[in-house]
DRENFILUM-494686 format. One record per residue (C-alpha): residue in one letter; residue number from 1; z, y, x. Coordinates in Angstrom, 1 decimal. Layout:
N
PT residuo num     up  north   east
PT       A NUM      Z      Y      X
...
***
This chain:
358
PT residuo num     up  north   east
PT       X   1  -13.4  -13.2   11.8
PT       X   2   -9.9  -13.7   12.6
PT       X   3   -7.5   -9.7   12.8
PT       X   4   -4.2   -8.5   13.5
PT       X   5   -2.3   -5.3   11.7
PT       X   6    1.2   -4.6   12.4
PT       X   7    3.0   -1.6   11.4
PT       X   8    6.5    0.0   12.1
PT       X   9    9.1    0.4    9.2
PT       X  10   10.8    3.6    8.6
PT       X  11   14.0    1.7    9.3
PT       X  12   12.9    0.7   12.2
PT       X  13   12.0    4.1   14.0
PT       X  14   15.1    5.6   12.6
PT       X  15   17.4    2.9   14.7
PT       X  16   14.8    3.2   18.2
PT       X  17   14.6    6.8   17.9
PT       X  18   17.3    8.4   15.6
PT       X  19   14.7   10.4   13.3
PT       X  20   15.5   11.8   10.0
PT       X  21   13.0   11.0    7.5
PT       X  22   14.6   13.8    5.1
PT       X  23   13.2   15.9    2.3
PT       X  24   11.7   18.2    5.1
PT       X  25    9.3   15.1    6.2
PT       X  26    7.8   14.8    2.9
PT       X  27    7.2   18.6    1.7
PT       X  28    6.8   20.1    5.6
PT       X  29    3.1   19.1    7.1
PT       X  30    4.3   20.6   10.1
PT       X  31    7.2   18.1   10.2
PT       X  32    5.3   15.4    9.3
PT       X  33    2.9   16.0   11.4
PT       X  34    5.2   16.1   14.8
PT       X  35    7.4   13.1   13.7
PT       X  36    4.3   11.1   12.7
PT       X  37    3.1   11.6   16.5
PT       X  38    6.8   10.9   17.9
PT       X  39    6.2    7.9   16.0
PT       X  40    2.9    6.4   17.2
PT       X  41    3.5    7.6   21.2
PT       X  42    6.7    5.2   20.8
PT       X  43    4.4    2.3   19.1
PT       X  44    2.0    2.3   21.7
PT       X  45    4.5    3.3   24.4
PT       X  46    6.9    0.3   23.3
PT       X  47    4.1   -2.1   22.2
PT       X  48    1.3   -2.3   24.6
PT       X  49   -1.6   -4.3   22.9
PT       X  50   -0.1   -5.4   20.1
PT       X  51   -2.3   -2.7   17.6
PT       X  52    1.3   -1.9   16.2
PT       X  53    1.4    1.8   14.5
PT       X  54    3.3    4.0   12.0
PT       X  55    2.7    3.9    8.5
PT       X  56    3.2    2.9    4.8
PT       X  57    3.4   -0.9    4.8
PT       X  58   -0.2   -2.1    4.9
PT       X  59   -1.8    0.9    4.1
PT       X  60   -2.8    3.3    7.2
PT       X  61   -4.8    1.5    9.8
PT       X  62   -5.3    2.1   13.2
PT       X  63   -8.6    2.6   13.5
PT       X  64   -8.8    5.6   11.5
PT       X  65   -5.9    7.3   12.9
PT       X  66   -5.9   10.1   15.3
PT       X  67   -3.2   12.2   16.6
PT       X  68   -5.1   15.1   14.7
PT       X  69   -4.3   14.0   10.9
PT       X  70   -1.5   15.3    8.9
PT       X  71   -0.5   13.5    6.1
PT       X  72   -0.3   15.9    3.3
PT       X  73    2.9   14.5    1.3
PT       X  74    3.1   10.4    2.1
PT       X  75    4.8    9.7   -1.3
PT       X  76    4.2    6.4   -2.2
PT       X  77    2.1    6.4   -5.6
PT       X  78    4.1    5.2   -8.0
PT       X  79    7.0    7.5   -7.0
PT       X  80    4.0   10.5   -7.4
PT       X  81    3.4    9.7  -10.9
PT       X  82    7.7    9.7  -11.4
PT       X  83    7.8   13.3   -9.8
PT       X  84    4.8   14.3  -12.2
PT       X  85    7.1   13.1  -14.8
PT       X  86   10.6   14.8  -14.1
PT       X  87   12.1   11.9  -11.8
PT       X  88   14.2   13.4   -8.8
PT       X  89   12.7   12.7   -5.2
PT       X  90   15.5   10.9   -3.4
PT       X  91   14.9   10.4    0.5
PT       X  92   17.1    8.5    2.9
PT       X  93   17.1    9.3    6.5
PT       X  94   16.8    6.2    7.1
PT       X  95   14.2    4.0    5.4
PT       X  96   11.7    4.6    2.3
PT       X  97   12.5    7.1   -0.1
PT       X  98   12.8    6.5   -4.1
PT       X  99   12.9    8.3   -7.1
PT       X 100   15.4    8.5   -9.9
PT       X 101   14.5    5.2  -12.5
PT       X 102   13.1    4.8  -15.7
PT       X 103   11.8    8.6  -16.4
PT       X 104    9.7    6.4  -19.0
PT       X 105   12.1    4.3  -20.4
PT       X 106   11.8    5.0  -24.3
PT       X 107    9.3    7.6  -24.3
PT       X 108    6.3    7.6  -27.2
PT       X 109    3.2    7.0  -25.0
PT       X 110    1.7    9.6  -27.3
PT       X 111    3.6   12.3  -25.9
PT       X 112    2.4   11.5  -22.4
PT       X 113    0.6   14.5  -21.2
PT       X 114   -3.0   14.3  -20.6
PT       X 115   -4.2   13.1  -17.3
PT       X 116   -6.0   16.5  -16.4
PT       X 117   -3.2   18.3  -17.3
PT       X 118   -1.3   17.0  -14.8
PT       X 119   -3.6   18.8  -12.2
PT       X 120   -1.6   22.4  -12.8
PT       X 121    1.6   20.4  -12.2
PT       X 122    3.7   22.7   -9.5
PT       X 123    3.9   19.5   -7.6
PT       X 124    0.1   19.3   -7.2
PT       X 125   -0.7   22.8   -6.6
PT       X 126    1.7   22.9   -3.8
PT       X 127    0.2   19.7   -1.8
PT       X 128   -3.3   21.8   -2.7
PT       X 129   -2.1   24.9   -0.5
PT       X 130   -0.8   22.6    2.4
PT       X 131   -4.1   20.8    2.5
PT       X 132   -6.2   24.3    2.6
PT       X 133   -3.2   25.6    4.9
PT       X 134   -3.8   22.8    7.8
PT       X 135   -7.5   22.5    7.2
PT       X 136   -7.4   26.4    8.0
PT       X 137   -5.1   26.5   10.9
PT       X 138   -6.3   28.8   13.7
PT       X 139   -7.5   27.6   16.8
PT       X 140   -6.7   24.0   15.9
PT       X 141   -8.7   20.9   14.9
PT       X 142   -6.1   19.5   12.2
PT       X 143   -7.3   16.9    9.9
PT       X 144   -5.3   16.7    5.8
PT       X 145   -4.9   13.6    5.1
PT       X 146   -4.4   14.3    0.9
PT       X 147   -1.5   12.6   -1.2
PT       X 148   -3.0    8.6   -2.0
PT       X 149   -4.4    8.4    0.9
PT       X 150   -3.2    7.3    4.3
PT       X 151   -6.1    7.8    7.2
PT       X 152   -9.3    8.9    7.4
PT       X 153  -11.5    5.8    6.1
PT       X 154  -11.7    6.8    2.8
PT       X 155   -9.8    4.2    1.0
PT       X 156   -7.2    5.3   -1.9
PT       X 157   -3.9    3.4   -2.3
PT       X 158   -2.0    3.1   -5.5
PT       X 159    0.6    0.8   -7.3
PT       X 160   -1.0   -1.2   -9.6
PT       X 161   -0.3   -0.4  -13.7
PT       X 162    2.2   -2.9  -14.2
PT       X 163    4.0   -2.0  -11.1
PT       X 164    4.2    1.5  -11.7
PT       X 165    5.3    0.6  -15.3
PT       X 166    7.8   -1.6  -14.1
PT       X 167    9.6    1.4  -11.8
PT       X 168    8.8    4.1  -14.6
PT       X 169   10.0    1.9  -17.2
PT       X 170   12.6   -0.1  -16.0
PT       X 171   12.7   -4.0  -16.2
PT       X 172   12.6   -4.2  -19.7
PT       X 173    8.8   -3.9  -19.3
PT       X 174    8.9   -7.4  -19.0
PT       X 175   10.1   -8.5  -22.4
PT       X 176    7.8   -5.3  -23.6
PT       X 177    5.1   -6.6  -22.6
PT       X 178    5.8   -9.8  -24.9
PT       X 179    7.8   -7.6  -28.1
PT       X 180    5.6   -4.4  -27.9
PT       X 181    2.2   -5.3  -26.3
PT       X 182    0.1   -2.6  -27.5
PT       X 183    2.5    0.1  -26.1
PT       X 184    2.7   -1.5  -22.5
PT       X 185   -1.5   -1.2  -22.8
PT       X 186   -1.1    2.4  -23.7
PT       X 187    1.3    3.1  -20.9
PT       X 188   -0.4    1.1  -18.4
PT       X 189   -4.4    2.6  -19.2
PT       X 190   -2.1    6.6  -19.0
PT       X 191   -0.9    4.8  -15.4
PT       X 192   -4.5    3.9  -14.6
PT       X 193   -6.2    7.5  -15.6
PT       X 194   -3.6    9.0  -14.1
PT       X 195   -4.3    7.2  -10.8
PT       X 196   -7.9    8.1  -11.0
PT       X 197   -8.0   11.6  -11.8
PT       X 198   -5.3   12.2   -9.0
PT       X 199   -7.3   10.3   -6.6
PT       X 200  -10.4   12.0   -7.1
PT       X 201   -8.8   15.3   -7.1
PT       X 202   -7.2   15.1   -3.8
PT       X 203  -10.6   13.3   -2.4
PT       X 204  -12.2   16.3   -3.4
PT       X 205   -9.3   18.7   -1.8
PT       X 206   -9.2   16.5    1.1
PT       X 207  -12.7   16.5    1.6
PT       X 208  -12.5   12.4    1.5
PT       X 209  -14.7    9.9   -0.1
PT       X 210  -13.2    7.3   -1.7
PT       X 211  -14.7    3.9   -0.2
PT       X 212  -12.1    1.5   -1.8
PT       X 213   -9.1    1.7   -3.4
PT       X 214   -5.8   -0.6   -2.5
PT       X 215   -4.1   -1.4   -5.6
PT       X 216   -0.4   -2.6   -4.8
PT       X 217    0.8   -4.9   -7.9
PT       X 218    3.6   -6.1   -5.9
PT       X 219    5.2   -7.3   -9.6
PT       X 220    2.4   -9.5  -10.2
PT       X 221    4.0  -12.6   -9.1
PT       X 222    6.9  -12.2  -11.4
PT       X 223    4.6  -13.0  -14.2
PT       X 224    2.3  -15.7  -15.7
PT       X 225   -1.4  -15.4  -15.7
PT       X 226   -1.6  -15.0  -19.5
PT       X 227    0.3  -11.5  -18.9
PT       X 228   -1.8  -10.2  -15.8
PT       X 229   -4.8  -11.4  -17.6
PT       X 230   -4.0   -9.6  -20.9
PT       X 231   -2.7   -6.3  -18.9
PT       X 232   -3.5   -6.3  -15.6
PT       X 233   -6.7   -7.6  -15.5
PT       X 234   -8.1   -4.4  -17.8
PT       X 235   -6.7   -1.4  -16.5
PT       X 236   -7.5   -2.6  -12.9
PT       X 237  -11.5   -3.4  -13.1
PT       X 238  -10.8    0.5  -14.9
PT       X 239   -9.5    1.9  -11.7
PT       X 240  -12.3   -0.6  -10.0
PT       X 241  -15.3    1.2  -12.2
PT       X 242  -13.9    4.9  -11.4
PT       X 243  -13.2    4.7   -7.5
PT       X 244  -14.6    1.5   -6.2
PT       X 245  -14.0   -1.7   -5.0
PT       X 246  -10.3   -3.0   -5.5
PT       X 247   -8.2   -4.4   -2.8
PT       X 248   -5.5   -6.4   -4.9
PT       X 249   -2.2   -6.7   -3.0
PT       X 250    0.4   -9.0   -4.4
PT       X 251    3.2   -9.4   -2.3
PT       X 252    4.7  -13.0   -3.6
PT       X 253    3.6  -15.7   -4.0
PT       X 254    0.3  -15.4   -5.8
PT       X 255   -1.1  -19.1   -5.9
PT       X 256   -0.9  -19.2   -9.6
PT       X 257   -3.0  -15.7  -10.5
PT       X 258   -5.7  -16.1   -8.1
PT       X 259   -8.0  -17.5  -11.3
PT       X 260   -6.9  -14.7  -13.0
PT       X 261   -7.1  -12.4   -9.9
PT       X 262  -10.8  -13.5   -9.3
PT       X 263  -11.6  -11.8  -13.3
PT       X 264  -11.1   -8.4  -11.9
PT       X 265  -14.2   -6.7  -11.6
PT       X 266  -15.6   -5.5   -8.5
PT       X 267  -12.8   -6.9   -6.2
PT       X 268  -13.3   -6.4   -3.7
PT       X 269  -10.7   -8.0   -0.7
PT       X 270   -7.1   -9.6   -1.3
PT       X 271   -4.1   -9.0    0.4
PT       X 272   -1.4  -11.9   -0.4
PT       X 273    1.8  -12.8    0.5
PT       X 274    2.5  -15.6    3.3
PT       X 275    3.5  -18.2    0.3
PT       X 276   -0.2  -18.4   -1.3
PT       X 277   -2.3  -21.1   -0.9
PT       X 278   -5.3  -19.7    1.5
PT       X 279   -7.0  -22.9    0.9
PT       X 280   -7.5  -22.4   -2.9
PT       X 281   -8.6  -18.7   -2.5
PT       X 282  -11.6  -19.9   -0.5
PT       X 283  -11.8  -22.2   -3.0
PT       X 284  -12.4  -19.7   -6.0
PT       X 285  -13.6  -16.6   -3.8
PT       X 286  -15.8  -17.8   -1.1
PT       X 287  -15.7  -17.7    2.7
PT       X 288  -17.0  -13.8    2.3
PT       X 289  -13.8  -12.8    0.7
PT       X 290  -11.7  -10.4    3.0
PT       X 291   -7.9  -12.0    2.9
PT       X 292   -5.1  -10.3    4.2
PT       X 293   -1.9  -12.4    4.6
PT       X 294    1.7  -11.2    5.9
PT       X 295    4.4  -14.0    7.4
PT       X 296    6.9  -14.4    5.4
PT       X 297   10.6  -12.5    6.2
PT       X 298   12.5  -15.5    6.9
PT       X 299   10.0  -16.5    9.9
PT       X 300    9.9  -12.9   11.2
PT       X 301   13.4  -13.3   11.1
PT       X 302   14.1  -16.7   12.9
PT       X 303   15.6  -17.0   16.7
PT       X 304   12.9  -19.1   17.5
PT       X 305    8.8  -18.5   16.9
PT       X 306    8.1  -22.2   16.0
PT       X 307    8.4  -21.4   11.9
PT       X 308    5.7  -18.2   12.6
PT       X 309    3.4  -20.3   14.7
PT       X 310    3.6  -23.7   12.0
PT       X 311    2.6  -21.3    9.0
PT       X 312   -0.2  -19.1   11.4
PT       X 313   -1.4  -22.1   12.0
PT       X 314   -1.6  -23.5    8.2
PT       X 315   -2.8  -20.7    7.6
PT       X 316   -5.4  -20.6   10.0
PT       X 317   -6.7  -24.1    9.1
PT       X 318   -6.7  -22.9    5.3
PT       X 319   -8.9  -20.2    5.9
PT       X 320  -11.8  -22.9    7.1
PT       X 321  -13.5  -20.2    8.4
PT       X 322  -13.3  -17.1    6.5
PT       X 323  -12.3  -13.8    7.0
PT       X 324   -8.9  -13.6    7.5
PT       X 325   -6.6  -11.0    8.8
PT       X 326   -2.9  -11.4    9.6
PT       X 327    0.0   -8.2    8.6
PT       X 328    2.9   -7.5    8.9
PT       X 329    6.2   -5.0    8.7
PT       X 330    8.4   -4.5   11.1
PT       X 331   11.8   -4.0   10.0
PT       X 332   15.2   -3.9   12.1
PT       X 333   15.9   -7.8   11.4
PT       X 334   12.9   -9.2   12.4
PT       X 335   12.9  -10.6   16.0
PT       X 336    9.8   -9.2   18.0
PT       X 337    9.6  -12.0   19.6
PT       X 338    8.3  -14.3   16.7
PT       X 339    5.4  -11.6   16.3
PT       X 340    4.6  -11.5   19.8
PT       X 341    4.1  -15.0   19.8
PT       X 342    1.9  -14.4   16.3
PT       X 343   -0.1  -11.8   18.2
PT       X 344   -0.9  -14.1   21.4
PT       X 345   -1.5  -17.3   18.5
PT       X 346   -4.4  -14.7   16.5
PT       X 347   -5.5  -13.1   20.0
PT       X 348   -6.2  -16.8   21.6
PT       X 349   -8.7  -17.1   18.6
PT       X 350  -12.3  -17.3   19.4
PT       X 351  -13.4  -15.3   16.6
PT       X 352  -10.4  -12.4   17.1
PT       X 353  -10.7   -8.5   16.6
PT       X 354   -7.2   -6.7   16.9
PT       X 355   -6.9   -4.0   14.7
PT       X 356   -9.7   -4.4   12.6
PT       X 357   -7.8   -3.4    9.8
PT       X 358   -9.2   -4.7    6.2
***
């Protein structure tokens, strides 16, 4: 089975439409909710077809959206944990939002509070009252979608524990990891309950079940496999034992790890960047394996669709078979052209569903 999932930046909608995506967005459900559907009508207004929508990068799908779901928050996970912490929630009308850095750097990992506690945090209990506020709106069907989660299929999305470690920490996590291992563990197994008890508690609040959890170690690629083995590898099959099957994103290039990758318990699909080798993940996980793969910037970027359409087509031929989805971003510099002429490439392919969404 062959798939396509695209999905509009921030940046993006800002330039086409001139929305704000201020502090309001993120603390306002009824905000969110009418500039999440000015959002999608434009998508599917501008994009006929295409199975192009609004969300997180490669996290929301279409399938499971409806014009009835609020998102309850939308803060990427890592940046959660930060505001749990005492980082400062920085948005930018523009694009993404961020947090202040390092709200970890130099702290004792004993003096972490304990996961649970974390539940009675102010920042909790308020995304708790705007969950039972929309679920109990009069005379409307409103769906909460809770904080680390992004539709309605039940799967849970986090930043993998030495991503989260690496924005919480700072880069000095790096040569940590090397001059004070057993602290980095104890950091990164807080990162991992933390992710799990906050996950199940706004599944429960929500009124979600957890199906699958996306794990986003988007810093994987700047290390060796000795280092993802030794601290990745651990805390993930963790998170994988607690919620459920994991699907490992890492964003580089990821040829290197995928041994390492494939000693992760219950994984359970991959999502790589457009430099990894397809052909040697079939060759260690199997045809069943659910791949995701996103083209890389540069060809998004190009005047002309002949660098998209060489690598779709690698690509393609390295998957011998398998199930393979292609995704993408779209951000302001990318010419839409190149990923129309991906979409008619992957919709030309006998075994095609658009918007499958893995």
């Amino acid at each position: 089975m062959i798939t396509l999932s695209g999905t509009l930046s921030k940046a993006w909608l800002h330039q086409a439409l001139g929305v704000a995506f201020d502090q309001a967005y993120y603390f306002d459900p009824v905000k969110r909710h009418d500039l999440d559907g000015q959002c999608n009508e434009y998508a599917a207004r501008e994009f006929p077809g295409m199975g192009l929508f609004y969300s997180e990068s490669n996290l929301g799908r279409l399938r499971f959206w409806g014009r009835n779901q609020v998102l309850i928050g939308g803060i990427q996970p890592n940046m959660f944990l930060g505001l749990l912490l005492g980082a400062d929630f920085l948005p930018a009308d523009d694009r993404d939002a961020d947090i202040t850095s390092n709200c970890l750097a130099g702290r004792d990992p004993a003096d972490l509070p304990s996961p649970e506690s974390l539940l009675d945090h102010d920042l909790v209990k308020l995304f708790d009252g705007q969950i039972a506020q929309v679920r109990n709106t009069q005379g409307q069907t409103l769906r909460p979608i809770p904080p680390f989660f992004w539709d309605t299929s039940g799967r849970a999305a986090i930043h993998g524990v030495l991503t989260s470690a690496l924005k919480l920490c700072g880069e000095t996590v790096f040569v940590d990891m090397m001059t004070e291992p057993q602290r980095c563990v104890r950091i990164m197994e807080w990162v991992a309950d933390v992710c799990i008890v906050l996950c199940q508690h706004f599944a429960k609040q929500g009124d979600m079940f957890i199906t699958d959890v996306h794990v986003g170690e988007c810093s994987c690629c700047m290390v060796g496999p000795e280092l993802v083995e030794q601290f990745v590898v651990p805390t993930t099959s963790r998170i994988a034992q607690s919620l459920g099957p994991v699907r490992l994103h890492s964003c580089g290039p990821s040829t290197h790890l995928l041994e390492t990758f494939a000693k992760i318990e219950n994984l359970g699909a991959l999502d790589l960047g457009g430099e990894t080798s397809v052909a040697r993940a079939r060759t260690i996980f199997g045809q069943e394996m659910p791949i995701s793969i996103a083209p890389l910037p540069c060809d998004m970027s190009a005047g002309s669709a002949v660098p998209i359409l060489d690598w779709a087509r690698r690509t393609l031929a390295e998957n011998d078979g398998g199930h393979l989805e292609y995704v993408y971003h779209l951000e302001p510099t990318y010419n839409v052209t190149t990923i129309r002429a991906l979409t008619d490439f992957v919709r030309s392919q006998p075994d095609f569903e658009i918007s499958a969404g893995r």
